[in-house]
N, CA, C and O of each residue as an XYZ file, in Angstrom:
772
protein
N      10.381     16.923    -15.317
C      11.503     16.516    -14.510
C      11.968     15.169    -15.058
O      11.338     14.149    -15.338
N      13.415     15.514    -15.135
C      13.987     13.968    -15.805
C      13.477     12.305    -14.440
O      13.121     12.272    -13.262
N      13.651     11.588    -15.157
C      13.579     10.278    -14.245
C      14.661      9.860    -13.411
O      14.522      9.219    -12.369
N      15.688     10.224    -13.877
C      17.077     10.630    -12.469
C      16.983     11.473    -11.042
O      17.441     11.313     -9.910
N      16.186     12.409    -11.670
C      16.047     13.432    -10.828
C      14.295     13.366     -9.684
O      14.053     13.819     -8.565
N      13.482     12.621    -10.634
C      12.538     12.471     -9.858
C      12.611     11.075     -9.033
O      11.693     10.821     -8.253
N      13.615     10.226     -9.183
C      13.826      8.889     -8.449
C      14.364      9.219     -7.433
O      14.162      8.578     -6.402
N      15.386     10.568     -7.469
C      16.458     10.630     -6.329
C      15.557     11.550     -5.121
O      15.768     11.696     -3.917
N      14.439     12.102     -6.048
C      13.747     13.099     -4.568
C      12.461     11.837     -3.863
O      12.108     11.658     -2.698
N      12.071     11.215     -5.025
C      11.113     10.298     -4.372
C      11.650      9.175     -3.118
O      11.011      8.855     -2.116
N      12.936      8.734     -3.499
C      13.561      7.918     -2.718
C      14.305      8.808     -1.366
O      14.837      8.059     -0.546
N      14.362      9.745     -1.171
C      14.580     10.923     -0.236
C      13.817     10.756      0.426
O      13.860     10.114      1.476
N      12.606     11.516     -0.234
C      11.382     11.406      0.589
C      11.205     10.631      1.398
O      11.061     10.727      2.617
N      11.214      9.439      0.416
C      11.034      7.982      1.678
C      11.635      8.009      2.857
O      11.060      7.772      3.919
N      13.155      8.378      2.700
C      13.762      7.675      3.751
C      13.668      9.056      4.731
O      14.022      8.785      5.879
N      13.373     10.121      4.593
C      13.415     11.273      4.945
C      12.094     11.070      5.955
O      12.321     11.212      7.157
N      11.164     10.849      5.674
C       9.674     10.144      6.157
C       9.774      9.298      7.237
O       9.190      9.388      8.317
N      10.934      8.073      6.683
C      10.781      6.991      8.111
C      11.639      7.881      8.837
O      11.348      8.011     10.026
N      12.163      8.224      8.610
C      13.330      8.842      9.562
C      13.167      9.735     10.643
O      13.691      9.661     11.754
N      11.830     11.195      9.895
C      11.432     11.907     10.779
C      10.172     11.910     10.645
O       9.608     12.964     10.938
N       9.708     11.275     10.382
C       7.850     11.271     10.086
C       7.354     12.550      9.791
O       7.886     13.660      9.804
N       5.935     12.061      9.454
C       5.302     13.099      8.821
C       5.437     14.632      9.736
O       5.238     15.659      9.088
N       5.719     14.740     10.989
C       5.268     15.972     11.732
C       6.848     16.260     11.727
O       7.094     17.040     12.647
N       7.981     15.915     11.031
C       9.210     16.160     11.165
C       9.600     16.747      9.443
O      10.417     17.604      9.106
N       8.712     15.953      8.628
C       9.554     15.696      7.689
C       9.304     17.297      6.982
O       8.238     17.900      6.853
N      10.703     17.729      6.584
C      10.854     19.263      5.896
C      11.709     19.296      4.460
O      12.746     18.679      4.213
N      11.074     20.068      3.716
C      11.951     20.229      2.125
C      13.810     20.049      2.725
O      14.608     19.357      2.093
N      14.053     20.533      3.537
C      15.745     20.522      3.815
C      16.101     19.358      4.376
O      17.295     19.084      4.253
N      15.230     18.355      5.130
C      15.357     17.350      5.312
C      15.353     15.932      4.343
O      16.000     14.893      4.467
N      14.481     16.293      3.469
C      14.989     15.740      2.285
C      15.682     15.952      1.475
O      16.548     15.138      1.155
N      15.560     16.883      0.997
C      17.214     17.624      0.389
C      18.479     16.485      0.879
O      19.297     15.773      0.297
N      18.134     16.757      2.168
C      19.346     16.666      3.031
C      19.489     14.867      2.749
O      20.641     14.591      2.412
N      18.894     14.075      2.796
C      18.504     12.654      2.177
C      19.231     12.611      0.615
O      19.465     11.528      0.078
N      19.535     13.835     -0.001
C      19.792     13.034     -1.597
C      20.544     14.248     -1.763
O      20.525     15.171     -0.950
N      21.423     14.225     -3.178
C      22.605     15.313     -3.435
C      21.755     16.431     -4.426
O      22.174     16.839     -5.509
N      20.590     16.783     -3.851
C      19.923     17.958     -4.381
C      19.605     19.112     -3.380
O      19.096     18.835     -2.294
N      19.837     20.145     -3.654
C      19.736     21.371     -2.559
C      18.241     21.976     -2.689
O      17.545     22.188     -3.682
N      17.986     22.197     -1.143
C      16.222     22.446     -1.158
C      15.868     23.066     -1.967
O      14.774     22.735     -2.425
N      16.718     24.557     -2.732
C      15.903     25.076     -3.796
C      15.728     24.143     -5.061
O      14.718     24.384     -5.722
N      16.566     23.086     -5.523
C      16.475     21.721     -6.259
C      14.833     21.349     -6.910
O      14.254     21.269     -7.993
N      14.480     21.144     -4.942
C      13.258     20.612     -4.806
C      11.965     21.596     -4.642
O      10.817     21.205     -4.850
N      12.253     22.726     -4.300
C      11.037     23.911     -4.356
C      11.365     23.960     -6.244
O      10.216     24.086     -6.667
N      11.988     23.937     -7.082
C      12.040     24.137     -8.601
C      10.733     22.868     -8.891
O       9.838     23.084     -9.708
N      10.787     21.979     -8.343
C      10.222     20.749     -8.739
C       8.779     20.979     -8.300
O       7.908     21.364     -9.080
N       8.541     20.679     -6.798
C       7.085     20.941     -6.369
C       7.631     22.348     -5.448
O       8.676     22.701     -4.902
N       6.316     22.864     -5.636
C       6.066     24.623     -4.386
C       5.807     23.818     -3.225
O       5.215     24.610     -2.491
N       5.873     22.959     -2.743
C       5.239     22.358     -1.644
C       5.449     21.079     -0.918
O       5.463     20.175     -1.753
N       5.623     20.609      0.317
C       5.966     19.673      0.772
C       5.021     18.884      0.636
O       5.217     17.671      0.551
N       3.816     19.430      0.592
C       2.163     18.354      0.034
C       2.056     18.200     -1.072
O       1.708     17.068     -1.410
N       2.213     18.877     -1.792
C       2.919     18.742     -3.942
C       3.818     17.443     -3.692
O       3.461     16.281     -3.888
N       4.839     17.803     -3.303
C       6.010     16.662     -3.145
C       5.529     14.993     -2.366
O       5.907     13.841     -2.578
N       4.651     15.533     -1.528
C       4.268     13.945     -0.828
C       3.005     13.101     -1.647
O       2.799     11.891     -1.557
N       2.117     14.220     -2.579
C       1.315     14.172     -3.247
C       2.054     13.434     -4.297
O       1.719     12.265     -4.103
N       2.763     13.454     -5.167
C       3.785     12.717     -5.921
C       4.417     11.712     -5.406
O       4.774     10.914     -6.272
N       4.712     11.414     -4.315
C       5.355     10.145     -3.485
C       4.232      9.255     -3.818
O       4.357      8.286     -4.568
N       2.830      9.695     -3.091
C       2.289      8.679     -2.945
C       1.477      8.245     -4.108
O       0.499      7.522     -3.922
N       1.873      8.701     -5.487
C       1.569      8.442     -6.777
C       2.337      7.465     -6.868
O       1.940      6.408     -7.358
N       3.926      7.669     -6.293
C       4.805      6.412     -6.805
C       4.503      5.592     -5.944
O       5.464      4.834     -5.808
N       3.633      5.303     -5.235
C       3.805      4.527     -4.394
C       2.617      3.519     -4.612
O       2.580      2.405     -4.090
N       1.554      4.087     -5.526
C       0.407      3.528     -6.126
C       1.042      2.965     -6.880
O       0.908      1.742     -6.909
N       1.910      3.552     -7.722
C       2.666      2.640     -9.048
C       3.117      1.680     -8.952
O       2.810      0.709     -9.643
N       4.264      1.696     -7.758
C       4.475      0.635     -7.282
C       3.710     -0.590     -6.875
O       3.979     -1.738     -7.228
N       2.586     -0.166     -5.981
C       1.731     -1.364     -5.297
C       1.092     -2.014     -6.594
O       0.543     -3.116     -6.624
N       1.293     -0.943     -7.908
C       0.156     -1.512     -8.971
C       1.525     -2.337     -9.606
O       0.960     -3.083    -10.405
N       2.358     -2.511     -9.672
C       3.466     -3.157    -10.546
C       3.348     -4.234     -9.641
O       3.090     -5.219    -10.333
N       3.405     -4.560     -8.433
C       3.846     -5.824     -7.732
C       2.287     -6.670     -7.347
O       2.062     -7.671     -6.667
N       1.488     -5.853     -8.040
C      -0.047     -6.525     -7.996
C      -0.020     -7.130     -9.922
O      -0.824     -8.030    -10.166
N       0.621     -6.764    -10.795
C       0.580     -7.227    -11.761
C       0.803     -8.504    -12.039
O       1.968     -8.823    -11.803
N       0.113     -9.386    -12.461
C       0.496    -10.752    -13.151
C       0.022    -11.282    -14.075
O      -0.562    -10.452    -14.772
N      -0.023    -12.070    -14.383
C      -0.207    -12.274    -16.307
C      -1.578    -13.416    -16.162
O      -2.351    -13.689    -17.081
N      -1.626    -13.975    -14.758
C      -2.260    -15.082    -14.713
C      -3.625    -14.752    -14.807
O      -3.994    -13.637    -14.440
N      -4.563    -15.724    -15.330
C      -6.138    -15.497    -14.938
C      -6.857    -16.778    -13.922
O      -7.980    -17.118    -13.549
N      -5.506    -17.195    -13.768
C      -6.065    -18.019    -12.380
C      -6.486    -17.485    -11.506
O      -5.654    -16.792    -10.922
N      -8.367    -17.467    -10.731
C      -8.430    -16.576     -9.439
C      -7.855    -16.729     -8.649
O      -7.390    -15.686     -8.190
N      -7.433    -18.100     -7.871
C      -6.447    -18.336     -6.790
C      -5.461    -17.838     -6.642
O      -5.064    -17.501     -5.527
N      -4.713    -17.634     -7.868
C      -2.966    -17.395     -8.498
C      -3.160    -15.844     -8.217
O      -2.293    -15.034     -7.891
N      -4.294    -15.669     -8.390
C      -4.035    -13.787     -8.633
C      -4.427    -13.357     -7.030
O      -3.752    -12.457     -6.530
N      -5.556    -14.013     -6.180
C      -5.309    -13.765     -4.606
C      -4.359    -14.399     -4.054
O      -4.137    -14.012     -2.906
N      -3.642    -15.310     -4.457
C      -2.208    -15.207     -3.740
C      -1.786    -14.364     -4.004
O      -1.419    -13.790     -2.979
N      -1.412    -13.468     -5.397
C      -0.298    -12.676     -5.751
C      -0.701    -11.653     -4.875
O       0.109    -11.085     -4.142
N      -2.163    -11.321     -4.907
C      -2.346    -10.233     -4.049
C      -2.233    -10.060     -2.765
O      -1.901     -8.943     -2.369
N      -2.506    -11.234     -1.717
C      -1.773    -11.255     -0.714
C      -0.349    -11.353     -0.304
O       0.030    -11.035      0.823
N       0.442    -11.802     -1.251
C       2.056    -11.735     -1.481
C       2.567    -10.454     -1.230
O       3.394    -10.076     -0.401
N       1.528     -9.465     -2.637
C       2.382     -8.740     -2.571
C       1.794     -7.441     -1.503
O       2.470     -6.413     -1.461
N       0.840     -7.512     -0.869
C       0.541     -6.883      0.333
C       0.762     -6.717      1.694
O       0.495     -5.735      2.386
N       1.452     -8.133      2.122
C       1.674     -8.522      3.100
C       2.983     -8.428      2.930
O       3.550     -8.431      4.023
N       3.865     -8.329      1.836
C       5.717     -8.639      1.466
C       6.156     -7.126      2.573
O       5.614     -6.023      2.494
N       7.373     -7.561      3.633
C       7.747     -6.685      4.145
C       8.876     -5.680      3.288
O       9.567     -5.931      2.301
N       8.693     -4.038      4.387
C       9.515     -3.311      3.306
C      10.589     -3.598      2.888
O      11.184     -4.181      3.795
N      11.421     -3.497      1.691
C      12.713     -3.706      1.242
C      13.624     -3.810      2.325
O      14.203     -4.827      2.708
N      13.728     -2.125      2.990
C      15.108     -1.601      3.521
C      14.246     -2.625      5.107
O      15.068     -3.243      5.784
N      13.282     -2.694      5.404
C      12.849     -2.794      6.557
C      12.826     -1.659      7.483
O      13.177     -1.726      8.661
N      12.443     -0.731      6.953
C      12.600      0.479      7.291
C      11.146      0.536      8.384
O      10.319     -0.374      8.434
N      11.080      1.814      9.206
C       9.788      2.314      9.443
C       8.969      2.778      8.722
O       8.288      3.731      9.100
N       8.840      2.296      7.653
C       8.110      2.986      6.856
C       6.651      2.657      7.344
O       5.896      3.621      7.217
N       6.014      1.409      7.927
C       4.666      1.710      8.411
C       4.468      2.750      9.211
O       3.330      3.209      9.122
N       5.132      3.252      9.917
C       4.775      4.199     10.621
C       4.512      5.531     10.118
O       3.829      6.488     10.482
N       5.112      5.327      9.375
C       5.363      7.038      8.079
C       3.854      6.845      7.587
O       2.968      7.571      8.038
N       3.567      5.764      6.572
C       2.735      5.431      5.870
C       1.461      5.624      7.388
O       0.786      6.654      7.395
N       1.346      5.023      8.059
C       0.146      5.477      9.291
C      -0.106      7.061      9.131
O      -1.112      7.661      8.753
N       1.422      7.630      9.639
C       1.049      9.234      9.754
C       0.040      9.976      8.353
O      -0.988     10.654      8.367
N       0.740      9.562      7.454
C       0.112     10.008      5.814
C      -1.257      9.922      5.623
O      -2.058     10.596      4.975
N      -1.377      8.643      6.549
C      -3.310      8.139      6.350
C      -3.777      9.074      7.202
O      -4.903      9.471      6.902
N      -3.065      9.797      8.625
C      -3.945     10.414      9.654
C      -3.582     11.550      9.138
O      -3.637     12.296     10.115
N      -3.156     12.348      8.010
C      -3.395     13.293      7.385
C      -4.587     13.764      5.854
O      -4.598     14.637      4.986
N      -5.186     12.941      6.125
C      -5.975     12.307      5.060
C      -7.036     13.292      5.011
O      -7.280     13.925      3.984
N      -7.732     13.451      6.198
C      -9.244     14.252      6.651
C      -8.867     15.809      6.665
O      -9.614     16.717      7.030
N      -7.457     15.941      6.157
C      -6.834     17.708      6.575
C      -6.343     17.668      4.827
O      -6.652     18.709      4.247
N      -5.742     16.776      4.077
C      -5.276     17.015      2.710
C      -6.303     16.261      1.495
O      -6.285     15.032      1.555
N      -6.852     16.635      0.821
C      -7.658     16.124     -0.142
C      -6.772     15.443     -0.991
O      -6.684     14.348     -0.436
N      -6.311     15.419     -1.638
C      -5.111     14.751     -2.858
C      -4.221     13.776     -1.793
O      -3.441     13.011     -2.360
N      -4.254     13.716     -0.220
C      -3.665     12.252      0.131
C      -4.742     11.755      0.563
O      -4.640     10.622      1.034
N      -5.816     12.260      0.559
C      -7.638     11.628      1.085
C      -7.511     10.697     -0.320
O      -7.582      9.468     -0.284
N      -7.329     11.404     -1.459
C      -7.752     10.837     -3.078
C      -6.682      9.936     -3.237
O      -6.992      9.028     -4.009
N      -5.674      9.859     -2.846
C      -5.276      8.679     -3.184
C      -4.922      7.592     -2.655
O      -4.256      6.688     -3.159
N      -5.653      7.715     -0.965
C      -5.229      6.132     -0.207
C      -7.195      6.024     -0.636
O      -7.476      4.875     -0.294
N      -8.038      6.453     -0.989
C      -9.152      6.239     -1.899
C      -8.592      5.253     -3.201
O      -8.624      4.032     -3.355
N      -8.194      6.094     -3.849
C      -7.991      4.841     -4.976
C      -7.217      3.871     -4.752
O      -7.427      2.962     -5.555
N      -5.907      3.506     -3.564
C      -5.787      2.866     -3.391
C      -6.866      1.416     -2.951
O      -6.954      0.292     -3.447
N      -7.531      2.044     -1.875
C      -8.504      1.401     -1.547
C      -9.690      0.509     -2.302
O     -10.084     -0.647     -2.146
N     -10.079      1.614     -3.208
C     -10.489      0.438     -4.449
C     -10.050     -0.050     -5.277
O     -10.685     -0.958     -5.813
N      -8.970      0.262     -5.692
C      -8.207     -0.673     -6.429
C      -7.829     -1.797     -5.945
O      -7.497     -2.714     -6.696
N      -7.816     -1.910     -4.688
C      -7.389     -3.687     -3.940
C      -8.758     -3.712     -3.657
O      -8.623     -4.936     -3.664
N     -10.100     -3.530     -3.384
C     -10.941     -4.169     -3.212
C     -12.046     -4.500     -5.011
O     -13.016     -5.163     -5.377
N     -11.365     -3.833     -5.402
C     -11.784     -4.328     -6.930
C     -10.477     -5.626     -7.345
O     -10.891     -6.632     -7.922
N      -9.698     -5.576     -7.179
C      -8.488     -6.775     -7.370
C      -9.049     -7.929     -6.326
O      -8.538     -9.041     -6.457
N      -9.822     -7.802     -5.540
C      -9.565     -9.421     -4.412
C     -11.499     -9.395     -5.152
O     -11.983    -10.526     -5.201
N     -12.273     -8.453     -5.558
C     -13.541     -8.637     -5.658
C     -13.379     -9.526     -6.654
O     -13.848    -10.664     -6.642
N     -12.660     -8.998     -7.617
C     -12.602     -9.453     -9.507
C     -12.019    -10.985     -9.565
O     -12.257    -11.731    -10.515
N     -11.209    -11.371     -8.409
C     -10.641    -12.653     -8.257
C     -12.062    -13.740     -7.571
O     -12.483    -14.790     -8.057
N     -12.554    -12.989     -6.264
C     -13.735    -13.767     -5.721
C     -14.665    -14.350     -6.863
O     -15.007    -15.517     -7.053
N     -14.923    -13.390     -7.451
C     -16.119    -13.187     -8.746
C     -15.751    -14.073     -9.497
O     -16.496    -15.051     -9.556
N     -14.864    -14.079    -10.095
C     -14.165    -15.099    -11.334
C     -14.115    -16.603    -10.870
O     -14.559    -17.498    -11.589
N     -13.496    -16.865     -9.511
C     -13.298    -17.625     -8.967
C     -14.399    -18.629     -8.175
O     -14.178    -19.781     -7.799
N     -15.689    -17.832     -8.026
C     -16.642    -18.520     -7.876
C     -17.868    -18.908     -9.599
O     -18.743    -19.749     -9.803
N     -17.442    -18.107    -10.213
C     -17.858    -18.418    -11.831
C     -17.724    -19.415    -12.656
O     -18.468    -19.838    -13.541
N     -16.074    -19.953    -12.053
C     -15.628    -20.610    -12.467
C     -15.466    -22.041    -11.256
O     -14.658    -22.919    -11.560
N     -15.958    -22.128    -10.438
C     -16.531    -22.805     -9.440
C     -15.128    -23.920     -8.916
O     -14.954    -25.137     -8.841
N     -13.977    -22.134     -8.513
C     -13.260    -22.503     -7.309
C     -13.525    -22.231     -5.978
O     -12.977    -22.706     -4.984
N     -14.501    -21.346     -6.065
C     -14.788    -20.653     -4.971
C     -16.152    -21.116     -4.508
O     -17.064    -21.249     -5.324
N     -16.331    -21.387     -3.094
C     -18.033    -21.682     -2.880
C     -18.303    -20.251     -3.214
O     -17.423    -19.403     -3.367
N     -19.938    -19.995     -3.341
C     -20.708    -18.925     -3.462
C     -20.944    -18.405     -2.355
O     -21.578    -18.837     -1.393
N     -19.959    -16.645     -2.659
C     -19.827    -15.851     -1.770
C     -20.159    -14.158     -2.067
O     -20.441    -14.149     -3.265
N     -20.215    -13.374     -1.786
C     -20.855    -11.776     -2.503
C     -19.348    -11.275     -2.577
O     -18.799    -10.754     -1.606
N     -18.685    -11.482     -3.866
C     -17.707    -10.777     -3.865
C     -17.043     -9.403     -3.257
O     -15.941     -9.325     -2.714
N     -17.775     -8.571     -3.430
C     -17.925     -7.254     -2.897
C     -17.431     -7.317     -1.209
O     -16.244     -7.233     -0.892
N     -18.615     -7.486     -0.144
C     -18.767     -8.032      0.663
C     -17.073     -8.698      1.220
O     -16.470     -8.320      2.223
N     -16.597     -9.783      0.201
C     -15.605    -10.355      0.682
C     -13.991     -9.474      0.732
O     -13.153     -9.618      1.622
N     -13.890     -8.716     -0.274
C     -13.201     -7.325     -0.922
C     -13.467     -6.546      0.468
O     -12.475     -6.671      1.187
N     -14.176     -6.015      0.892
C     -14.310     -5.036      2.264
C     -13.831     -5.461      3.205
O     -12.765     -4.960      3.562
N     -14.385     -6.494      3.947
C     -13.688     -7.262      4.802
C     -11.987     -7.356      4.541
O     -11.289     -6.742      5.348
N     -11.280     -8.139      3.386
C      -9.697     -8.331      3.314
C      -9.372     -7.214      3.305
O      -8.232     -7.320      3.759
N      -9.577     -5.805      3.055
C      -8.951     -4.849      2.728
C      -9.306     -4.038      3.948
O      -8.251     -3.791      4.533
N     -10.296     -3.537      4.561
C     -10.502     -3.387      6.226
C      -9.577     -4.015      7.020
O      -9.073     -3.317      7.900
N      -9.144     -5.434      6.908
C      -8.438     -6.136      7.664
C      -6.835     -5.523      7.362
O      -5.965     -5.145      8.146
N      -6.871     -5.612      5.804
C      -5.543     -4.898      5.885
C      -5.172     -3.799      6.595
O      -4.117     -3.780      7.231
N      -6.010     -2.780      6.550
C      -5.494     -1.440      6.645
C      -5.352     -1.637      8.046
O      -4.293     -1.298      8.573
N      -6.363     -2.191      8.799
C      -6.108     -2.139     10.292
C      -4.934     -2.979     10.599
O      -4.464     -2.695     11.700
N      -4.385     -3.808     10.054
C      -2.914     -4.591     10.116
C      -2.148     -3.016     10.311
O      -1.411     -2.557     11.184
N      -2.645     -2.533      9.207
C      -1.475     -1.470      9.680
C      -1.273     -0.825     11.074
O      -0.238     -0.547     11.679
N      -2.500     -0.681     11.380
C      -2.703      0.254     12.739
C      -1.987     -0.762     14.280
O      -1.334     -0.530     15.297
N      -2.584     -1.843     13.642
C      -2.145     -2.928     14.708
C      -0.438     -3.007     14.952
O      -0.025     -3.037     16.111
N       0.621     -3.041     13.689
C       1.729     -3.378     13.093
C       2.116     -2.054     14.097
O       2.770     -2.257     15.120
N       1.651     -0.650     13.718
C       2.538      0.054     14.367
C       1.773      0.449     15.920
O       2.603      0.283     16.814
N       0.963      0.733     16.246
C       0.337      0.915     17.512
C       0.805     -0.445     18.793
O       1.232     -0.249     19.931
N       0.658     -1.185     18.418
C       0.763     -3.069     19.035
C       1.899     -3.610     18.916
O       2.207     -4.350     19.851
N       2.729     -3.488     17.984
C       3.683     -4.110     17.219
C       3.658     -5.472     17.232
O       4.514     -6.304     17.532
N       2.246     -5.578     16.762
C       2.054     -7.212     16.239
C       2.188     -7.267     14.633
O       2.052     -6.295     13.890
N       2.470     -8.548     14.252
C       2.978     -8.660     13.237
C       2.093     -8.689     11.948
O       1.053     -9.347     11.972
N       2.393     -8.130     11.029
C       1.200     -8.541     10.004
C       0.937     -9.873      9.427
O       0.109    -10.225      8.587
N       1.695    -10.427      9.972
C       1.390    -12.318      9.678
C       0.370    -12.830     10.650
O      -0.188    -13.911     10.463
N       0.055    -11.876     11.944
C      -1.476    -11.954     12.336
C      -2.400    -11.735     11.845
O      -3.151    -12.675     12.107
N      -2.895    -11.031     11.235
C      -3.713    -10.489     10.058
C      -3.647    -11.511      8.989
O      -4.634    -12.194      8.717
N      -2.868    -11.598      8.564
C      -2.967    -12.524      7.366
C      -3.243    -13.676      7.549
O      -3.777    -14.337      6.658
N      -2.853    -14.346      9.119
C      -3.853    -15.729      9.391
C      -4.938    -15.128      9.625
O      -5.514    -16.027      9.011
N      -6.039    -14.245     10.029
C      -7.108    -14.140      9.890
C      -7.548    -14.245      8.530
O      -8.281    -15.148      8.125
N      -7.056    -13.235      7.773
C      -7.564    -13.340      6.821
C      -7.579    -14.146      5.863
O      -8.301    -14.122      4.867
N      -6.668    -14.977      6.192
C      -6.578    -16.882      5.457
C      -7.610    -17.889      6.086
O      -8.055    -18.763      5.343
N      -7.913    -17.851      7.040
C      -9.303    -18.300      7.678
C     -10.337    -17.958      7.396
O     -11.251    -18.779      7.324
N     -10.601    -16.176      7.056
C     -11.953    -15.886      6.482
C     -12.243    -16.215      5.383
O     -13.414    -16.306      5.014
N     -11.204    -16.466      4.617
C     -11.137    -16.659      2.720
C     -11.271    -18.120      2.858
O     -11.829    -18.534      1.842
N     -11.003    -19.080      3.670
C     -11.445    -20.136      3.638
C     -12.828    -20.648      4.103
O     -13.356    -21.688      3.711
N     -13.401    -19.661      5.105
C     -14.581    -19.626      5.786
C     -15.639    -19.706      4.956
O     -16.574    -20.503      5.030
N     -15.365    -18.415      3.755
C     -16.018    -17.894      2.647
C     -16.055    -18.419      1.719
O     -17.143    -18.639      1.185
N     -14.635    -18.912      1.047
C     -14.663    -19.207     -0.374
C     -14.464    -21.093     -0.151
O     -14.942    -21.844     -1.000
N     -13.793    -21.587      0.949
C     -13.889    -22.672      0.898
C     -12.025    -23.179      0.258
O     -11.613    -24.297     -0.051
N     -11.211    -21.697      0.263
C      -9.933    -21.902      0.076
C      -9.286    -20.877      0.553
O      -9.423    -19.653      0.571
N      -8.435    -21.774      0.994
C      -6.731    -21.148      1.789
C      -5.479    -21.147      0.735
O      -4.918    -22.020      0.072
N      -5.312    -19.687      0.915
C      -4.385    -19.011     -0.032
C      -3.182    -19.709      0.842
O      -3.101    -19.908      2.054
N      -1.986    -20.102     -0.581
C      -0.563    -20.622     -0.260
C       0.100    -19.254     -0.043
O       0.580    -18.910     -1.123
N       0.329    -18.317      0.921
C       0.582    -17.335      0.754
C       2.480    -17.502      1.539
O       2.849    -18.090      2.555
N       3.081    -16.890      0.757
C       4.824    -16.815      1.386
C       5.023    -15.776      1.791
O       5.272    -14.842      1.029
N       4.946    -15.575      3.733
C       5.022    -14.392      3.988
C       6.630    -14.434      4.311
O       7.220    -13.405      4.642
C-alpha cells in the first residue's frame, strides 16, 4: 500500500476511534472519515483488528520518533521522555479515551496485547537506560534502575485511567512522578507540560 493511501486510512482511523470508540468504531465508519470507500479498506486489511493492528504500529512509530533525541545526556533524555509522554494530543481530541478502550481490549486480541507490551518496555527500558547512565555517571543518587522504570511507567498508564475515568489532569501524575524521580534520583525533571 502506497504511503498516501496508508496515511489517509490511519488518520481515519484515528479520528473515526475518538469519535465512536472502540465498541462503535466500523470499516464504513472510517471509510466514512477519509475519501476511500469501505471496499478501499477491506482491499487493504480483511479486518477491523488487521486495520487497528496497523494503527497501533503507527502509533508505536510515532511515540518512537518523539522519544528520539540525539542527546546522551541522562537528564536531557528523561526530560525528553517525559515531554514527550505527557505532550497533549495534537487535535485535542478524545483520543485518551479511544486509546483506554484499545488497552481494555487487550486480554480478548493478542497483536493489541503485543503491542501496548512493547510499548511498555520500550519506555521502561528508555527511563531504565537514562536512570542507569545517569547514576554511572553520578547525576543520579544510587537507585535500581529497573525498579525506577516500573514505577514511572505504572504511573503513566494509570494517568491514563485517571485522565479519562476522573478527568484529572495528567499534569497530576506528572507532579508525582517529578517528586518520585527526585525522591529517588535526587533530581527534578524541567519538564514543559
Amino acid at each position: 500500500m502506497n504511503d498516501e493511501v496508508s496515511s489517509e486510512i490511519l488518520e481515519a482511523t484515528y479520528r473515526a476511534l475518538c469519535e465512536h470508540g472502540y465498541a462503535g468504531l466500523t470499516m464504513q465508519r472510517i471509510a466514512d472519515e477519509s475519501s476511500l470507500s469501505k471496499g478501499t479498506l477491506h482491499y487493504h486489511f480483511d479486518t477491523k483488528e488487521d486495520l487497528l493492528d496497523a494503527f497501533l504500529d503507527e502509533l508505536i512509530d510515532r511515540f518512537e520518533s518523539r522519544l528520539a533525541t540525539e542527546t546522551t545526556d541522562p537528564r536531557a533524555r528523561l526530560d525528553a521522555f517525559l515531554d514527550a509522554t505527557f505532550a497533549p494530543p495534537q487535535d485535542g481530541g478524545d483520543f485518551p479515551v479511544a486509546l483506554m478502550e484499545l488497552k481494555a481490549q487487550a486480554p480478548y486480541h493478542d497483536a493489541y496485547r503485543e503491542r501496548f507490551v512493547e510499548v511498555d518496555q520500550r519506555m521502561r527500558s528508555e527511563v531504565a537506560r537514562a536512570v542507569r547512565e545517569g547514576v554511572e555517571a553520578g547525576d543520579f543518587e544510587d537507585a535500581d534502575a529497573e525498579e525506577v522504570a516500573r514505577f514511572v511507567v505504572t504511573a503513566i498508564n494509570g494517568s491514563n485511567v485517571r485522565e479519562v475515568a476522573l478527568d484529572e489532569s495528567p499534569t497530576e501524575t506528572l507532579g508525582l512522578i517529578e517528586t518520585y524521580l527526585d525522591q529517588q534520583l535526587g533530581y527534578s525533571p524541567e519538564v514543559v507540560a
